[in-house]
Every structure is written in C-alpha cells, then in structure tokens.
C-alpha positions as CSV (number, residue, x, y, z in Angstrom):
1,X,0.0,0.0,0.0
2,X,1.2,3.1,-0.7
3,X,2.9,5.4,2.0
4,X,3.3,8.7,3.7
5,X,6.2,8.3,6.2
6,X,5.4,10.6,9.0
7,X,7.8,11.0,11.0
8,X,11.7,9.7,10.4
9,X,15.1,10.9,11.4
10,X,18.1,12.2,8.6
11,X,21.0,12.8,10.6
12,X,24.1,14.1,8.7
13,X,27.6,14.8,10.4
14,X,28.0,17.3,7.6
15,X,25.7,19.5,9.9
16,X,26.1,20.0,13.4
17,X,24.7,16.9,15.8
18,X,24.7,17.7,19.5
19,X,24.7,14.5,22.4
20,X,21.6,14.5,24.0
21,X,21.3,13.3,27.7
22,X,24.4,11.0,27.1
23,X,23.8,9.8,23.8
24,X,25.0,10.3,20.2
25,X,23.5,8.9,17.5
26,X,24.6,7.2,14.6
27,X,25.0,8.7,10.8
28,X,21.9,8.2,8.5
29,X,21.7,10.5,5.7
30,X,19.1,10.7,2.7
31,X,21.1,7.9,1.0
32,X,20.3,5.5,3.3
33,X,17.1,6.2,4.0
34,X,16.1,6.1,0.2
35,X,17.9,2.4,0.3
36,X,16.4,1.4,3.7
37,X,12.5,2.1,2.8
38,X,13.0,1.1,-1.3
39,X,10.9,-1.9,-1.4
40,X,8.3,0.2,0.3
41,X,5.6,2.5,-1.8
42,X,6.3,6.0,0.1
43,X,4.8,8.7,-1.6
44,X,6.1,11.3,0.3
45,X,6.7,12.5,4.2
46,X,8.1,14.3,6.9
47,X,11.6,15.0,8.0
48,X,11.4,15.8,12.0
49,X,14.4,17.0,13.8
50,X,15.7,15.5,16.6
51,X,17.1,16.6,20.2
52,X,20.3,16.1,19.0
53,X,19.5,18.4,16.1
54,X,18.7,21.4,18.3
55,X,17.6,24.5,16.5
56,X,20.0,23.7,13.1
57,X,17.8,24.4,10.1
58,X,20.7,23.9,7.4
59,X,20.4,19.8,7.5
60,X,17.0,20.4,7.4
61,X,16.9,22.4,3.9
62,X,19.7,20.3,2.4
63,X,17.8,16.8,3.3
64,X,14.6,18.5,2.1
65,X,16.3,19.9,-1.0
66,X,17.5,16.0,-1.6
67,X,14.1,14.5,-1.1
68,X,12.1,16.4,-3.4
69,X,8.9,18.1,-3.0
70,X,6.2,15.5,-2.0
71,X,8.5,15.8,1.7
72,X,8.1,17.9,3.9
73,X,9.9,19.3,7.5
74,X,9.1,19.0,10.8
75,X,11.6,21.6,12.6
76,X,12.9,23.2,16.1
77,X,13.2,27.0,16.5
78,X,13.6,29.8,19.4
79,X,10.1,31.4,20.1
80,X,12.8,34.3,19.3
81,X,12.7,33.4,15.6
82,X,11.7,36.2,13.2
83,X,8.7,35.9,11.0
84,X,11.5,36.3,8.1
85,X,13.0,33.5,9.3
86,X,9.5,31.2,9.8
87,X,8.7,32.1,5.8
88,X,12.0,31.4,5.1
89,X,12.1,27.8,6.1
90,X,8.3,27.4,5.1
91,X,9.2,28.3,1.6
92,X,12.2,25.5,1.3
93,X,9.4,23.1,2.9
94,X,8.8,23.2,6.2
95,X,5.3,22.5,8.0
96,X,5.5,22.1,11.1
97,X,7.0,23.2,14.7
98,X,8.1,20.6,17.4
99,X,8.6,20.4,21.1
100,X,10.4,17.8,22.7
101,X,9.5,17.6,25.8
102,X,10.6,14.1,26.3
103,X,14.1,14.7,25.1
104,X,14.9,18.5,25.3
105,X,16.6,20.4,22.5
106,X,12.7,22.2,21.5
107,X,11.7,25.3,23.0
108,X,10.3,25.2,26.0
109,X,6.6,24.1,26.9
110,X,6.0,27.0,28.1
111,X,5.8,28.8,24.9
112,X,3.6,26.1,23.1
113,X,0.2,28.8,23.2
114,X,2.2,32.0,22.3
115,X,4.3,29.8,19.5
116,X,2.1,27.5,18.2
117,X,-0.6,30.3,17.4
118,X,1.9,32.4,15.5
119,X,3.4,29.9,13.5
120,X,-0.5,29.0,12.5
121,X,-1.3,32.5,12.0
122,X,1.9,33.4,10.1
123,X,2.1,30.5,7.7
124,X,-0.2,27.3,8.7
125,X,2.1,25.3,10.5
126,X,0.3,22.8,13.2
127,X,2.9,22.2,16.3
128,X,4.2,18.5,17.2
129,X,4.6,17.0,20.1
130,X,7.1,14.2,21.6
131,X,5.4,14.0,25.2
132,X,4.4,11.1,27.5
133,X,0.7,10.9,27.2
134,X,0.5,10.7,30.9
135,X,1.6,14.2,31.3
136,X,-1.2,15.7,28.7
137,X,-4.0,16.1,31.8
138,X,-1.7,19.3,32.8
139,X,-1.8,20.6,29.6
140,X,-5.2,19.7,27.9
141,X,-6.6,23.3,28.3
142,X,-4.2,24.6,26.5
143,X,-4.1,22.0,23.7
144,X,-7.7,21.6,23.3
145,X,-7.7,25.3,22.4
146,X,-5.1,25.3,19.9
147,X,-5.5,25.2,16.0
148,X,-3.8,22.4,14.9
149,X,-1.3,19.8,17.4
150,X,-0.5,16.4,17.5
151,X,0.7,13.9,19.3
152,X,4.3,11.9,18.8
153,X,4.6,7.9,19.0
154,X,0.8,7.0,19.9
155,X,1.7,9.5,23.2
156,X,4.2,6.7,24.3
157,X,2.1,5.3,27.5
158,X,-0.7,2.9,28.5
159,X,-1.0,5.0,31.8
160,X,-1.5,8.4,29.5
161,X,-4.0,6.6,26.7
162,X,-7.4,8.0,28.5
163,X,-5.8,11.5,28.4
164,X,-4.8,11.2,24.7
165,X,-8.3,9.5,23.6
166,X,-9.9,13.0,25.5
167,X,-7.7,15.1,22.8
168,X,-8.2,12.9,19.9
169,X,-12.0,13.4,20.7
170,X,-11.4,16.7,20.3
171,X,-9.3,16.8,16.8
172,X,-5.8,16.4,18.4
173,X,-4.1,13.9,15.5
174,X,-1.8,11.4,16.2
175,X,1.4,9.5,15.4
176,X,1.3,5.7,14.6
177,X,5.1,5.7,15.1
178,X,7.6,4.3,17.0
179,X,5.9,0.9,18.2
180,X,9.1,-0.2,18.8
181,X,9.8,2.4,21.5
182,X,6.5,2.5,23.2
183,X,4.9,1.2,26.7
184,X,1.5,0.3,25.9
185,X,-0.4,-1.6,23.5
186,X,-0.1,-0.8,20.2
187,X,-3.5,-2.7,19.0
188,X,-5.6,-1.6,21.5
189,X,-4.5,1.7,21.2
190,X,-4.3,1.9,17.7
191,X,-8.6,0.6,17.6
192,X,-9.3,3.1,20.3
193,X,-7.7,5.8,18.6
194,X,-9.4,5.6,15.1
195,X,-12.7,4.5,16.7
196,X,-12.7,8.1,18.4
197,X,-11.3,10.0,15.5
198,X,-10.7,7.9,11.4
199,X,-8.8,10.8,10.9
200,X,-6.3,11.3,13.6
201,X,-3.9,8.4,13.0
202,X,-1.0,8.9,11.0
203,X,1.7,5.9,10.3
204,X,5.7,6.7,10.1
205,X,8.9,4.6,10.3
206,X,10.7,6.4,12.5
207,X,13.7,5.2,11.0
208,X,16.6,5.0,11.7
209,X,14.8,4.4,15.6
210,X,17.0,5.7,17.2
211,X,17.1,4.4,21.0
212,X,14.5,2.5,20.8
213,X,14.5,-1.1,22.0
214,X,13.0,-2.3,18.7
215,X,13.7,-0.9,15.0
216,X,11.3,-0.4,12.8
217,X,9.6,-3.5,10.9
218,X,7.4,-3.9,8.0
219,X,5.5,-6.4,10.5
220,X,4.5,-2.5,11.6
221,X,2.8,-1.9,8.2
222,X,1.5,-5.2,8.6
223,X,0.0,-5.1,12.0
224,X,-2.4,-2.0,10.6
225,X,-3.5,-3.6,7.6
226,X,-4.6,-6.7,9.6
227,X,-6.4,-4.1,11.7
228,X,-8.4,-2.8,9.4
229,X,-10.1,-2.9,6.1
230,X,-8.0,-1.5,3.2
231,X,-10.1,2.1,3.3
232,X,-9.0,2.9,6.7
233,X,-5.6,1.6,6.6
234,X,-5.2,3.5,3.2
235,X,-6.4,6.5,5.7
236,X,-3.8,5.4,8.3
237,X,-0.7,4.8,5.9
238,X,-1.2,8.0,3.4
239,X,-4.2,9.9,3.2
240,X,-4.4,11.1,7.1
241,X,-0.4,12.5,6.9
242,X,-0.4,13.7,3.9
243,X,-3.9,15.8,4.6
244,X,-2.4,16.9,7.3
245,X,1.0,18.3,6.2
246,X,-0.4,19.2,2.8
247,X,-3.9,20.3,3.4
C-alpha cells in the first residue's frame, strides 16, 4: 500500500549533531534512507528534527532539497525566531514546529500557546509534540484550544492513553510511530484511537529508531493492515499525513 512516512530521522555529520542526555546517535543521511525504505511504496513525508538536532535548520533544507517536494519538514526553532526566518524555512518546505518535551533540545513548553498560534497564523504550521501521554492532563486546556497539534509515537504510554483518547475526541491527530519504542499496546491503542477519531492516526517509520528497544519492521505496516479494512488503513498509511501536512 502506498505510504506517507510521517515522521523519520536524517542525521548528517556534515551538519552539526549535538549529544543529547548522554547519547550520540549514529550517521543516516538521505542515502540511506532512500535504500532502507526502497521496497516500500512511500509517496512522500516528513523530516522531523531530533534533540540532538537542536535548532539547526541547514540539515534540514539540504535533506529536504534532496528528497524532493512530496516531503516535507518538521523543525525546532527559538520562540525568538523572526517571522522572516519562519517564511523562510516554510518556503524551502517546512510545516511544522516541534517540542520535545521528552528529550529536550525544542523550545520550551511553556511557549507552546504564544508559539504554536503564531506559527499558525503566520504560515499554517500545526505544532508537534514528543510528550508522555501521561503528562497531557496538565496541559489539555491549553491543547484543546489550539489550532492544529498532535501527538508523537501513539503518546508513548498505556497509563497516558485516556488523556490522549480526551484530545483525539477533540481533533488532536496522532502518530502511529515508534511501536518499537513504546509502553502500551499498540493494537488496543491503535482501535481506540481511530474508533474516536478515522482521521487522527498517522503511520511513520521512525527510522533510523534511534534508542529504541525495537527498530522499525514492515511487521508495523502489517499489524495496521490486519487491523483494518483497506479504506482505513489507506487512511492510516497515506491519506491522514499527507492531509495533514499538505492540506
């Protein structure tokens, strides 16, 4: 079935790469991405920086530049950023803003209203967000009231999955990433989330996974198609993500 990879990693030591709480990740640059997903049918996808990326936009724009135009970026930046610098970036293909809160290297939480509303207002980016589910309760005012979010790596927890579902209910969209790197279950939460929202779920490879106990699989393609009919899976592996980043 054909693909929009939502979420996965280039990192190029031709650009500067940062150790993030003790780790260092390991060189994997357009190149090997092409060669590591070529018996699959992606159509297109996002590019999302990592912690250990920090606010570096060049790797960004050169990987983008490399991909073509059916990808997209998912990028880090100072709520200091000028709105110059926003349209800059937007018009070399970038979509989207992200805060990792589970790794660091993002702006701070803090800033998600003030930020995420600008970068809407000034060019239509949703925000991104790598959070333990568990922690969402805190935050849920705020997110239920912003324009477009979602939600990194099926929000990571079986303990935060109620507090997700509440978003989801509310249009928060979510990524069907990372199963390898998750506590909960993927099934279950996978059901739950498209029974309260077909639209919400959105598939990536994650590649190159970094730290996470399991790399990514094609059994991971395969779990959602034995899921669900070929309509919603179509939804799940393509048509959700690429609405969203290309809407």
């Amino acid at each position: 079935m054909r693909l929009f990879d939502s979420h996965f990693h280039i990192i190029d030591f031709d650009f500067p790469i940062n150790e993030n709480q003790g780790y260092l990740p390991p060189s994997y640059v357009v190149d090997d991405y092409k060669t590591g997903t070529a018996n699959l049918d992606v159509l297109g996808g996002a590019i999302v920086s990592g912690s250990f990326q920090g606010f570096d936009q060049e790797y960004l724009i050169d990987a983008l530049k490399q991909m073509g135009p059916t990808f997209c970026g998912v990028t880090q930046l100072p709520f200091t950023v000028t709105d110059e610098e926003i349209v800059h970036l937007h018009r070399h293909g970038v979509k989207a803003l992200r805060f990792n809160i589970k790794r660091g290297g993002s702006e701070d939480l803090s800033k998600l209203d003030y930020f995420a509303r600008r970068v809407y207002d000034l060019v239509g980016w949703h925000s991104e967000l790598y959070i333990d589910s568990k922690e969402l309760s805190e935050i849920a005012s705020t997110i239920e009231k912003l324009p477009a979010i979602s939600i990194d790596h099926l929000g990571l927890s079986e303990e935060g999955l109620p507090h997700l579902l509440k978003l989801v209910d509310k249009g928060i969209r979510v990524k069907a990433t990372g199963f390898g790197r998750v506590e909960l279950n993927v099934k279950n939460a996978l059901k739950y989330i498209y029974e309260a929202n077909p639209d919400a779920l959105m598939f990536g490879t994650d590649l190159p996974s970094t730290r996470a106990k399991r790399h990514f699989e094609y059994k991971d393609i395969e779990l959602i198609q034995e899921l669900f009919d070929q309509q919603a899976a179509d939804k799940i592996l393509y048509m959700n993500a690429f609405n969203w980043y290309f809407k």
